[in-house]
C-alpha positions as YAML, in Angstrom:
chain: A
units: angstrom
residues:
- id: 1
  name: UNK
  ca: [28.09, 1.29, 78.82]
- id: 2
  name: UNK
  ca: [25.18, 3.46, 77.22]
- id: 3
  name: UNK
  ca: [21.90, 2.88, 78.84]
- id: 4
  name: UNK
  ca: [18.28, 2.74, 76.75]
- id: 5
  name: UNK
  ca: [15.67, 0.47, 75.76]
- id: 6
  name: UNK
  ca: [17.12, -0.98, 73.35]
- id: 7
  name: UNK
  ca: [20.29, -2.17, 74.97]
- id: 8
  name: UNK
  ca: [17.95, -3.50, 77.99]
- id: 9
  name: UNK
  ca: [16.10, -5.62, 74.94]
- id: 10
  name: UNK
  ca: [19.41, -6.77, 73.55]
- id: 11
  name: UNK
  ca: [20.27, -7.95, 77.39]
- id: 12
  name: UNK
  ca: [17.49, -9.70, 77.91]
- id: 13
  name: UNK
  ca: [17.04, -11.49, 74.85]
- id: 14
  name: UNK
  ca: [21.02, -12.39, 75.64]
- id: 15
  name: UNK
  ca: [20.87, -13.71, 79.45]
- id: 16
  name: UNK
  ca: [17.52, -15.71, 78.11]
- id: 17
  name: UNK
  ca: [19.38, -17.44, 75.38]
- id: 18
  name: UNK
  ca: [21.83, -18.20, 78.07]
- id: 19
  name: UNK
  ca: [19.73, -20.32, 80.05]
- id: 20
  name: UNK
  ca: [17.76, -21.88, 77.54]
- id: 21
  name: UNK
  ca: [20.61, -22.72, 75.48]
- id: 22
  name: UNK
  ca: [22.36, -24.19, 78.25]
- id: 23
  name: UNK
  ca: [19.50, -26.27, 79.08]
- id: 24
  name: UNK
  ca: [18.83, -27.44, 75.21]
- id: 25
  name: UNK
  ca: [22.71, -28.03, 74.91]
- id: 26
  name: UNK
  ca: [22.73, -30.23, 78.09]
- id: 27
  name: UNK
  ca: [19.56, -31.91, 77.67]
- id: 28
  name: UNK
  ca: [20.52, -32.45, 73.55]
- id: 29
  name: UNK
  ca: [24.06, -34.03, 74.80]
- id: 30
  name: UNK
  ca: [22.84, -36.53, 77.31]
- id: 31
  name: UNK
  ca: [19.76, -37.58, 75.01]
- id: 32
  name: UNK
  ca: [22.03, -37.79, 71.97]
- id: 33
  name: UNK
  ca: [24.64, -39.88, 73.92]
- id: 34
  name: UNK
  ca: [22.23, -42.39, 75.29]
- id: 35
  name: UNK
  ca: [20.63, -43.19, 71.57]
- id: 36
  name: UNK
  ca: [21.59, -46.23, 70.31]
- id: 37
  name: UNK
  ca: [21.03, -47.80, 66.98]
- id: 38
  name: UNK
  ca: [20.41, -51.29, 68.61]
- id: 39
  name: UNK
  ca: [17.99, -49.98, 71.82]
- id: 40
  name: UNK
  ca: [14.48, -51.31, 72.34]
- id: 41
  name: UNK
  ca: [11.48, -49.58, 71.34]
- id: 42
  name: UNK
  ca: [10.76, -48.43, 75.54]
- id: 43
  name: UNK
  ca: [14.07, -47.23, 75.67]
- id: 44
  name: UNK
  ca: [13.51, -45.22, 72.47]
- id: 45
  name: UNK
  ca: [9.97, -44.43, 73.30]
- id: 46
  name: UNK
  ca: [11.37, -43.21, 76.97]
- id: 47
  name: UNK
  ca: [13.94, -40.74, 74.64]
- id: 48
  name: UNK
  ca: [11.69, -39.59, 72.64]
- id: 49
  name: UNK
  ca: [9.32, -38.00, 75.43]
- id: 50
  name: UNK
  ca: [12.39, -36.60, 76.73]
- id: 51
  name: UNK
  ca: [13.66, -35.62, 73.38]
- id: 52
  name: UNK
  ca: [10.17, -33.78, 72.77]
- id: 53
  name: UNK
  ca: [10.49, -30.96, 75.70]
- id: 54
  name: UNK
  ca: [14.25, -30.26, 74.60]
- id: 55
  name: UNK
  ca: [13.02, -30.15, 71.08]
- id: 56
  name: UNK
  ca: [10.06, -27.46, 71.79]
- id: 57
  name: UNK
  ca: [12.39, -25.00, 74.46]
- id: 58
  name: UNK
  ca: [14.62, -25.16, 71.28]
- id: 59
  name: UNK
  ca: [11.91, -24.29, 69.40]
- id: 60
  name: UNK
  ca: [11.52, -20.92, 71.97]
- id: 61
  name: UNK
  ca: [14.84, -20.46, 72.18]
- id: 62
  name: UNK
  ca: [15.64, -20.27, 68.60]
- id: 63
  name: UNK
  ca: [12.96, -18.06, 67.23]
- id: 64
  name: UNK
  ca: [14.05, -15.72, 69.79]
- id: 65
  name: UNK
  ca: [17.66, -15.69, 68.14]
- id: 66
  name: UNK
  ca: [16.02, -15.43, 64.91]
- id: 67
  name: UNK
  ca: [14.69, -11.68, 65.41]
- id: 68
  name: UNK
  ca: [18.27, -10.94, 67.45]
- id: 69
  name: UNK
  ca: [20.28, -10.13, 64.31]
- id: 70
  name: UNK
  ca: [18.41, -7.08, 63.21]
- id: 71
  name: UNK
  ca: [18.09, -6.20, 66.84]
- id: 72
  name: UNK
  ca: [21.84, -6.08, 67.37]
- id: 73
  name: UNK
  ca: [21.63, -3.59, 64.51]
- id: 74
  name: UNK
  ca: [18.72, -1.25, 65.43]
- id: 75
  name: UNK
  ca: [20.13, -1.21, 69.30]
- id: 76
  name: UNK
  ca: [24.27, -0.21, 67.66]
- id: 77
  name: UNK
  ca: [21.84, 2.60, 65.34]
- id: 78
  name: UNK
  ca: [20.70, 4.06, 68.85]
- id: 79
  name: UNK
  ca: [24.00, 4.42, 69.77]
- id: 80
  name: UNK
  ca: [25.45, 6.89, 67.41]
- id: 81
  name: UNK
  ca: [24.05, 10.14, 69.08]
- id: 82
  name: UNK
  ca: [25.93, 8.70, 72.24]
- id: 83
  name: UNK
  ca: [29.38, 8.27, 70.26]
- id: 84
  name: UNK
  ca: [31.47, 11.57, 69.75]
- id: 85
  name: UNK
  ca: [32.48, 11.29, 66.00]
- id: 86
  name: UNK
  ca: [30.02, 8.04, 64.74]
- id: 87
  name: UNK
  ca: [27.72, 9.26, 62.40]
- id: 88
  name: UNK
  ca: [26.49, 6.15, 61.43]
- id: 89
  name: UNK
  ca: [26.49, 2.14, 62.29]
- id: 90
  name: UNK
  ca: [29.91, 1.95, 60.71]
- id: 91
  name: UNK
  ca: [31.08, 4.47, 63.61]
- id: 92
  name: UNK
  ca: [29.30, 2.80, 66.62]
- id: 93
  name: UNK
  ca: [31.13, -0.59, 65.78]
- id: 94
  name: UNK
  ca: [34.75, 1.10, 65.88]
- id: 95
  name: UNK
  ca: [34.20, 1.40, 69.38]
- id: 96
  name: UNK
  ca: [35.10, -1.80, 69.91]
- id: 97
  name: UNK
  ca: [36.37, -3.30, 67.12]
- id: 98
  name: UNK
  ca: [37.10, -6.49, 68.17]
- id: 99
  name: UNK
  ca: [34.16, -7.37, 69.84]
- id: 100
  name: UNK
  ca: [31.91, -6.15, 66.93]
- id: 101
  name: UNK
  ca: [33.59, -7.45, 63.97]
- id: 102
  name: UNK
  ca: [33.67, -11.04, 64.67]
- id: 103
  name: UNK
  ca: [29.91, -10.57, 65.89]
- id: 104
  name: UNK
  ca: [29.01, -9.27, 62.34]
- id: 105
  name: UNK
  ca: [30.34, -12.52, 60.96]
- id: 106
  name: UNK
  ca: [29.48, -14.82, 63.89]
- id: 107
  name: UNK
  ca: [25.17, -13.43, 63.09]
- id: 108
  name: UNK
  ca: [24.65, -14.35, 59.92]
- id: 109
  name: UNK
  ca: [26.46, -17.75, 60.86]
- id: 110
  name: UNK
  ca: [23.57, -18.50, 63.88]
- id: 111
  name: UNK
  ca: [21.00, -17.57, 61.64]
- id: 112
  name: UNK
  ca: [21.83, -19.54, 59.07]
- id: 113
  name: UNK
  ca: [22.05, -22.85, 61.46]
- id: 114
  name: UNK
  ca: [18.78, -21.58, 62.82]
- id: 115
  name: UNK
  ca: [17.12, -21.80, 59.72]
- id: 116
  name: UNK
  ca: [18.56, -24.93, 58.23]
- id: 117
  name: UNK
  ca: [17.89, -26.76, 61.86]
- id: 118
  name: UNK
  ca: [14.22, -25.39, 61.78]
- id: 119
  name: UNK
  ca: [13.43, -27.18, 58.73]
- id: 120
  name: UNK
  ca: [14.98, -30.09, 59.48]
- id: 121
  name: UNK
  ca: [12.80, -29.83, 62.71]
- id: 122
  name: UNK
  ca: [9.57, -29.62, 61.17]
- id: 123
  name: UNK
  ca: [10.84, -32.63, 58.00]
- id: 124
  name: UNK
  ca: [11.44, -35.16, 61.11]
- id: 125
  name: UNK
  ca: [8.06, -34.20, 62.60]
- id: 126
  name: UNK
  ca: [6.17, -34.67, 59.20]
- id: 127
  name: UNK
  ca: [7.64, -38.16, 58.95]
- id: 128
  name: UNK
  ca: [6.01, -41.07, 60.75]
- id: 129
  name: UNK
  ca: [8.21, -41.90, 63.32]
- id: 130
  name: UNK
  ca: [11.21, -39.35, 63.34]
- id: 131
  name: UNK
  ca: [13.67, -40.89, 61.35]
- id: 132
  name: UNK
  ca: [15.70, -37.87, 61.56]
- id: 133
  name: UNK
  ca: [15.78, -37.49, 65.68]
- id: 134
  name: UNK
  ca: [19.18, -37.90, 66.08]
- id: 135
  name: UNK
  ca: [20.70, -35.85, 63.69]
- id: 136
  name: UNK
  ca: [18.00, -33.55, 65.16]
- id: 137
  name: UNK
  ca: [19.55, -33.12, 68.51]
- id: 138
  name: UNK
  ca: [23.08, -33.48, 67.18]
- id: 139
  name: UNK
  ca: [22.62, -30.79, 65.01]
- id: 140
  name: UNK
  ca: [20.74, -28.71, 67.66]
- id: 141
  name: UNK
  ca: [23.60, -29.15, 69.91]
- id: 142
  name: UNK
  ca: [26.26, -27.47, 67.57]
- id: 143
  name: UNK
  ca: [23.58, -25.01, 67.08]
- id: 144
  name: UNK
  ca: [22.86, -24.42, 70.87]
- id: 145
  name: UNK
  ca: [26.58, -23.68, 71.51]
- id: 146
  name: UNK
  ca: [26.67, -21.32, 68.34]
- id: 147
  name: UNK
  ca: [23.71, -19.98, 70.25]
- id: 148
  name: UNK
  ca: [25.49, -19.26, 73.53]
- id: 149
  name: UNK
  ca: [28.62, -17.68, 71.69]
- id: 150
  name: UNK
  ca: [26.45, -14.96, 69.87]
- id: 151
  name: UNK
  ca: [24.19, -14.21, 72.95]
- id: 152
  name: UNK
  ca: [27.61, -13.95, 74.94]
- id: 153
  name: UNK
  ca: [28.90, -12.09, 71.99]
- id: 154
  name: UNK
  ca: [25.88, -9.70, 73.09]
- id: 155
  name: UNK
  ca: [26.36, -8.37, 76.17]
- id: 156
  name: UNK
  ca: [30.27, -8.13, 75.61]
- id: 157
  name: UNK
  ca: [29.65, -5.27, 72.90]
- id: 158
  name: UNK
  ca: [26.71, -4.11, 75.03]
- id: 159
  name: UNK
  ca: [29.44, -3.35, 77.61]
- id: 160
  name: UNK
  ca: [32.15, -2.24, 75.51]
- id: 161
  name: UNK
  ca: [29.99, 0.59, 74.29]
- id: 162
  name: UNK
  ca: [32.00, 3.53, 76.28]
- id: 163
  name: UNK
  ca: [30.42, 6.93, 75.25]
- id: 164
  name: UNK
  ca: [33.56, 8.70, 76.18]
- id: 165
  name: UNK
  ca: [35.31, 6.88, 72.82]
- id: 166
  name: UNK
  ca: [36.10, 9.21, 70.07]
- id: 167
  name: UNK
  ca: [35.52, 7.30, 66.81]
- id: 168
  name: UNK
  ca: [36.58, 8.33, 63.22]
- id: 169
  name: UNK
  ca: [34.19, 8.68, 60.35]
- id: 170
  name: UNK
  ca: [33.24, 6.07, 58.32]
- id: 171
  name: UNK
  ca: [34.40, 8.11, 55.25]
- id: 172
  name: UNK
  ca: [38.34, 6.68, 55.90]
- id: 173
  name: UNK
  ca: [37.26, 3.71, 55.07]
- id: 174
  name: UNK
  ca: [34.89, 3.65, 52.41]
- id: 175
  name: UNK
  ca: [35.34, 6.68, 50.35]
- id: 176
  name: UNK
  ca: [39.11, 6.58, 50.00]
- id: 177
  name: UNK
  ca: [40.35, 6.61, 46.57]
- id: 178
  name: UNK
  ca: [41.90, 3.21, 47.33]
- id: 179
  name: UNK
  ca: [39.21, 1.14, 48.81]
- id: 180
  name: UNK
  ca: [39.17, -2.73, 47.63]
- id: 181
  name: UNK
  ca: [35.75, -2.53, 46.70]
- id: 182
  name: UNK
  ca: [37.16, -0.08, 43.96]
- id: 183
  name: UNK
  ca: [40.69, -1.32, 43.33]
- id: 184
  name: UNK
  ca: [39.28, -4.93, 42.61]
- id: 185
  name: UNK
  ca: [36.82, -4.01, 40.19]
- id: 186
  name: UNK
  ca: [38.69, -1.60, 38.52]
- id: 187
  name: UNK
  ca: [41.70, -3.99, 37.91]
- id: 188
  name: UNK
  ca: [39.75, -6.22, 35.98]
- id: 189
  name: UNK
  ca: [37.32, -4.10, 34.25]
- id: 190
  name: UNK
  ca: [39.40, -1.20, 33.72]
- id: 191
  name: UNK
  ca: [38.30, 2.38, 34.21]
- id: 192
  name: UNK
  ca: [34.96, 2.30, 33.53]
- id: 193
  name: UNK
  ca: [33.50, -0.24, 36.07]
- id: 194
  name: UNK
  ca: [31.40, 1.73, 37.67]
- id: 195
  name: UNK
  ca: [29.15, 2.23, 34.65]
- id: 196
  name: UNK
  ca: [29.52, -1.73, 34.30]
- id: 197
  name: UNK
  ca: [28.87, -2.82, 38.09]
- id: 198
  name: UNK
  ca: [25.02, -2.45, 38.54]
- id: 199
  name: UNK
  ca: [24.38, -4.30, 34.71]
- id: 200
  name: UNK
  ca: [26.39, -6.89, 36.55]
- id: 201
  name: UNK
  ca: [24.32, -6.66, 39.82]
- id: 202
  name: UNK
  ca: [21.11, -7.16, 37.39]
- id: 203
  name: UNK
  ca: [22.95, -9.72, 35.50]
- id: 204
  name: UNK
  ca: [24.13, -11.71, 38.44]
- id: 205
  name: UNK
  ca: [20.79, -11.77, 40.57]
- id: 206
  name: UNK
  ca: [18.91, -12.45, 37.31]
- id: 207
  name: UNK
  ca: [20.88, -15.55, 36.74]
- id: 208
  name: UNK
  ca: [20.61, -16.90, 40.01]
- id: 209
  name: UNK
  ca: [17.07, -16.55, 39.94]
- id: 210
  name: UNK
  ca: [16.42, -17.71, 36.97]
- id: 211
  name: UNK
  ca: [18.33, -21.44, 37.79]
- id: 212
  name: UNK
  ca: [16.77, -21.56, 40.63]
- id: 213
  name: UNK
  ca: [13.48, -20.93, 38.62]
- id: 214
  name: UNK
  ca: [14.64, -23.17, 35.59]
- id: 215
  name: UNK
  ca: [15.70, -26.28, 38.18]
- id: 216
  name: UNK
  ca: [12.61, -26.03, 39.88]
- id: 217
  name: UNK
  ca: [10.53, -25.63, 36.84]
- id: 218
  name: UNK
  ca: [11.99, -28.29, 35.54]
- id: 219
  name: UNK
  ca: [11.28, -30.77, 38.59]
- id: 220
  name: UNK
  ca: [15.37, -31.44, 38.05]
- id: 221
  name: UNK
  ca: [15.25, -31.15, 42.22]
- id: 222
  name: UNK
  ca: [13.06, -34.76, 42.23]
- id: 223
  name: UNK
  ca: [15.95, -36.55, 40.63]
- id: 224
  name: UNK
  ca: [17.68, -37.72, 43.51]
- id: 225
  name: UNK
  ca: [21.27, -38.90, 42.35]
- id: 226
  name: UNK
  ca: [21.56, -35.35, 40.31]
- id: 227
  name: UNK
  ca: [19.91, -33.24, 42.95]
- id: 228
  name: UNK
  ca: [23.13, -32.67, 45.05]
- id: 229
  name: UNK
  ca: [25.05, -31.44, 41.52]
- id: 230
  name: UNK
  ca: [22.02, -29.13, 40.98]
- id: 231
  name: UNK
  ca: [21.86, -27.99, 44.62]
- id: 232
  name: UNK
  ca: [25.60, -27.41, 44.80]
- id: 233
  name: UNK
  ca: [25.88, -25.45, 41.22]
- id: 234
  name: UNK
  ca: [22.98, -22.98, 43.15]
- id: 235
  name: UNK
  ca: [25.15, -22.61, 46.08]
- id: 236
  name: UNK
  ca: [28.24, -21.56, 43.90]
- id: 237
  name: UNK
  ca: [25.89, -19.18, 42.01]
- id: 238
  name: UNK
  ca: [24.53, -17.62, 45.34]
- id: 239
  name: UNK
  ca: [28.46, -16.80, 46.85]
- id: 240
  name: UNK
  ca: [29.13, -15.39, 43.13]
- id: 241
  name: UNK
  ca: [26.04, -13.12, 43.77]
- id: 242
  name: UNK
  ca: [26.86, -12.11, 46.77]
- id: 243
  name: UNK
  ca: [30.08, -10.77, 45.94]
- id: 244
  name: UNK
  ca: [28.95, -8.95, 42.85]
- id: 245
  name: UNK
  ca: [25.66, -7.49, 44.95]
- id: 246
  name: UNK
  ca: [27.90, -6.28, 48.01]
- id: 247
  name: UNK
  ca: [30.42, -4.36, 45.37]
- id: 248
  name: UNK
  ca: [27.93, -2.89, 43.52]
- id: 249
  name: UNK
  ca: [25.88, -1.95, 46.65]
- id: 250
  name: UNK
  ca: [29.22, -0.09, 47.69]
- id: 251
  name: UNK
  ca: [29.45, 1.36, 44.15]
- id: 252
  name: UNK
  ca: [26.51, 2.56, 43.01]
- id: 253
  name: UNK
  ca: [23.53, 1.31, 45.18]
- id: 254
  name: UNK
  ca: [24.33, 3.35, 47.93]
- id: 255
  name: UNK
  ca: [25.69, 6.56, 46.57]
- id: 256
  name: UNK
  ca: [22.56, 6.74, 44.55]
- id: 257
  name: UNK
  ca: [19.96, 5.64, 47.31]
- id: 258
  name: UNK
  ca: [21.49, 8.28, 49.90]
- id: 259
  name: UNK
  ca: [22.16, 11.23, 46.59]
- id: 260
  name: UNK
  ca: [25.34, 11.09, 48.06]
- id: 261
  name: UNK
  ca: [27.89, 10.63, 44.40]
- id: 262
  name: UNK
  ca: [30.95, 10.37, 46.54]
- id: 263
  name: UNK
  ca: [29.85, 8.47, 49.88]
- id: 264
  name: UNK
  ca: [29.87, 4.56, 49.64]
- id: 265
  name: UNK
  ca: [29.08, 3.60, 53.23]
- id: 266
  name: UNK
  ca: [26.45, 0.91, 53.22]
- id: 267
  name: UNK
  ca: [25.71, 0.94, 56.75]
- id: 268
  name: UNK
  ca: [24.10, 4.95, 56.18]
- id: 269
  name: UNK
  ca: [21.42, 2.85, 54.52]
- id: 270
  name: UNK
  ca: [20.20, 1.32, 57.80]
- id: 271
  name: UNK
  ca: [19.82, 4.63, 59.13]
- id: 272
  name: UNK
  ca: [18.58, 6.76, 56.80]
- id: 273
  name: UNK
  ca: [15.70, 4.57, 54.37]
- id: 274
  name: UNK
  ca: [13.22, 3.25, 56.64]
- id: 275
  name: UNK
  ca: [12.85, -0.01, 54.28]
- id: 276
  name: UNK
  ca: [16.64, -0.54, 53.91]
- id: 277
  name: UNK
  ca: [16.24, -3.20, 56.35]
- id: 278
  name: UNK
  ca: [13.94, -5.03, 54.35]
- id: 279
  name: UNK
  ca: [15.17, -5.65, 50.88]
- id: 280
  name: UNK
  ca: [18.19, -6.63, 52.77]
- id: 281
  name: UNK
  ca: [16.40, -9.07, 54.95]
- id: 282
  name: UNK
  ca: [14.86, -10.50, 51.27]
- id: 283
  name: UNK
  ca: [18.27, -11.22, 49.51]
- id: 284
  name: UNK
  ca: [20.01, -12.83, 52.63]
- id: 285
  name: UNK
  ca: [16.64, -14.87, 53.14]
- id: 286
  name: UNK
  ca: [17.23, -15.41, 49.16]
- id: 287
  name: UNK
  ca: [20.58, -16.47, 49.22]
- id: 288
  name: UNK
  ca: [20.41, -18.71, 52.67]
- id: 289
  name: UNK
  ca: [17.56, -20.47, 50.58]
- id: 290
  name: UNK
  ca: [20.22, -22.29, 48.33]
- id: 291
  name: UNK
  ca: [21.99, -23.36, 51.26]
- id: 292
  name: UNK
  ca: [19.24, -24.23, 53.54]
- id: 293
  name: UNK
  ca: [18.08, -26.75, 49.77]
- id: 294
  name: UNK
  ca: [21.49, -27.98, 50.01]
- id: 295
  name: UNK
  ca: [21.59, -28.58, 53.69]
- id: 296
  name: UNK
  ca: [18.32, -30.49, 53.77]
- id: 297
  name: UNK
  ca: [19.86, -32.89, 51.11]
- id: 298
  name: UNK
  ca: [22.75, -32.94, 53.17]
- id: 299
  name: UNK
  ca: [21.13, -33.80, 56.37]
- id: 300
  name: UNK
  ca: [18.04, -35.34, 56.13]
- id: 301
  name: UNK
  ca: [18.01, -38.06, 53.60]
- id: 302
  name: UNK
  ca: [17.08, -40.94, 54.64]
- id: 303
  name: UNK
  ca: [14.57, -43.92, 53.66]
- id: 304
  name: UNK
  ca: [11.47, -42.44, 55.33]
- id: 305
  name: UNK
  ca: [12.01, -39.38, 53.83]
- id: 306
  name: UNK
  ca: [13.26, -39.66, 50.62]
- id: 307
  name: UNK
  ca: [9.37, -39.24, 49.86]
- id: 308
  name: UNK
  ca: [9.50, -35.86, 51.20]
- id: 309
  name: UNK
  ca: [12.88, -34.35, 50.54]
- id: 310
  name: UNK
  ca: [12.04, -32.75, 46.76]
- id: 311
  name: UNK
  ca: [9.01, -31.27, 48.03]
- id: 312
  name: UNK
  ca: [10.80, -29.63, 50.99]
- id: 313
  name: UNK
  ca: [13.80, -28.63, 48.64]
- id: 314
  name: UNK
  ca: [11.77, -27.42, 45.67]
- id: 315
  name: UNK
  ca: [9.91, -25.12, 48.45]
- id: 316
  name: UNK
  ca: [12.67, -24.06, 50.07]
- id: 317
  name: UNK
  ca: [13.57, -23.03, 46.56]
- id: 318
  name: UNK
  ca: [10.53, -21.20, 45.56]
- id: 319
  name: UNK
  ca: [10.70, -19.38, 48.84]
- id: 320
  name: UNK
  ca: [13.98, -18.13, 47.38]
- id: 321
  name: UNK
  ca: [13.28, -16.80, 44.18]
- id: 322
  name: UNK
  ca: [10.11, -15.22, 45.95]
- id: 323
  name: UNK
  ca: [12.83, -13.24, 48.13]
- id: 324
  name: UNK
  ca: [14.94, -12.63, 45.38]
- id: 325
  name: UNK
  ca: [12.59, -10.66, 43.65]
- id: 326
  name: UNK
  ca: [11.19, -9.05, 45.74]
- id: 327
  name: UNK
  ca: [14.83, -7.63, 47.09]
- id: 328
  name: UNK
  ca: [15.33, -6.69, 43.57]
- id: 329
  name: UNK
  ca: [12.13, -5.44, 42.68]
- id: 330
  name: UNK
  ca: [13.10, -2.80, 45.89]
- id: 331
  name: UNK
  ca: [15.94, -1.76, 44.95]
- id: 332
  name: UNK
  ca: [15.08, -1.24, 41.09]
- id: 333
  name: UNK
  ca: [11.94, 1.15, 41.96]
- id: 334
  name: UNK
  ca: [14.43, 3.13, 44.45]
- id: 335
  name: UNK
  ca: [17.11, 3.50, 41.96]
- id: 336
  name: UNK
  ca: [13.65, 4.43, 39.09]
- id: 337
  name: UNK
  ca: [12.30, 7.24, 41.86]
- id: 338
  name: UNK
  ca: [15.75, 8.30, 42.86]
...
């Protein structure tokens, strides 16, 4: 185990989210599984109070797990002078490999669910008598135990970190001729991808942006028996962008950012631009924005809020093309300035 102040941070904000999601999760299970549809108003009155201090330690507890994710990051960054071989991220997570990998996936998941639950949260408490209370706490329970995974998840790699490890570079993996993020392109674009990949990146985030932009514009998102088709078409969009954004950021993005031609390691980008962090932070916040839209459709509809939903989605929307710009506004005056 390596020792700073970062992996005491990462340990604390873990053991915390321990507790208090164990309490929401318990406290969200017996509420849930004592609401019934038919129960008198004191009954539901007498749930609701109890419902209300579950609802604001989840409130605690997840906007704590919402800054974890770029913690986990900065605390495996202070690792690499510690690691004989890592010279970056990529190296510090092939300590344990295991552990690290599925946390890298299991992140994004958690904050995803924390977002979407969030604005479900604060939908329920705009409407007049929280029509949306039970889906509320049965969402926040799947959330909660999401919760406990990833702060589990936490102080498992915090103790697999073994500075006696010898790790390879991250050059093995991501500068070998062979390297999928090559291969695929280049089977289906021939030779001369690279010179085609960052047009596409443009291409891509431009027309994402510019549905989202044209639906919202449009007011197609206050249509209710078409706004699932429209919502669904965005989320399609967003995974096509994703996958065109991540190859090209392999590609080109990061050879050129670091004025490194030949070195394709994405992670170096965390560690050596001091705003790396943030135009990522704006496309995932972009891209979670079509899914959060969807999810609210999903989730909340229901005859006290059908008033509401549009406005919620079409915001959640703008707050999405707001992100989306500015991530590629970023990256397009780093690529002008070299």
């Amino acid at each position: 185990m390596i020792i700073n102040a970062f992996t005491i941070i990462l340990l604390f904000f873990a053991v915390i989210s321990i507790v208090l999601g164990a309490v929401t999760l318990v406290s969200a299970f017996l509420i849930v599984s004592r609401w019934k549809r038919d129960m008198t108003n004191e009954r539901r009155t007498m749930l609701e109070k109890k419902a209300y201090l579950a609802l604001i330690l989840a409130v605690v507890l997840l906007g704590i797990r919402m800054i974890n994710w770029p913690i986990f990051y900065i605390t495996l960054g202070s690792y690499i002078p510690d690691i004989t071989g890592a010279m970056c991220i990529y190296g510090v997570t092939q300590v344990a490999p295991a552990i690290i990998k599925p946390m890298e996936f299991l992140k994004p998941v958690v904050f995803f669910l924390i977002g979407q639950w969030l604005i479900i949260y604060i939908i329920d408490k705009t409407a007049k008598s929280y029509p949306l209370m039970k889906k509320k706490l049965f969402f926040l329970l799947i959330v909660s135990i999401f919760v406990i995974a990833d702060s589990i998840g936490d102080i498992a790699v915090a103790f697999s970190m073994d500075p006696n490890t010898v790790v390879s570079c991250c050059t093995v993996v991501f500068d070998i001729a062979d390297r999928p993020s090559a291969m695929i392109p280049q089977s289906i674009l021939g030779p001369v991808y690279k010179n085609l990949i960052l047009p596409l990146y443009y291409v891509s985030n431009l027309i994402l942006i510019g549905y989202m932009a044209g639906i919202y514009g449009l007011g197609r998102l206050k249509v209710e028996d078409k706004r699932r088709l429209f919502l669904s078409i965005g989320v399609f969009l967003a995974v096509l962008n994703v996958i065109t954004v991540l190859l090209a950021v392999i590609e080109v993005i990061a050879p050129r950012l670091l004025n490194l031609p030949y070195h394709h390691d994405p992670y170096d980008l965390l560690t050596e631009m001091p705003d790396a962090g943030i135009f990522f932070a704006l496309f995932i916040l972009g891209i979670f924005s079509t899914g959060w839209a969807f999810g609210i459709d999903m989730i909340a509809r229901h005859d006290e809020t059908k008033g509401l939903l549009s406005g919620y989605v079409m915001k959640t929307y703008w707050f999405g093309i707001v992100c989306l710009l500015g991530s590629l506004l970023m990256i397009s005056i780093h690529l002008t300035i070299g």
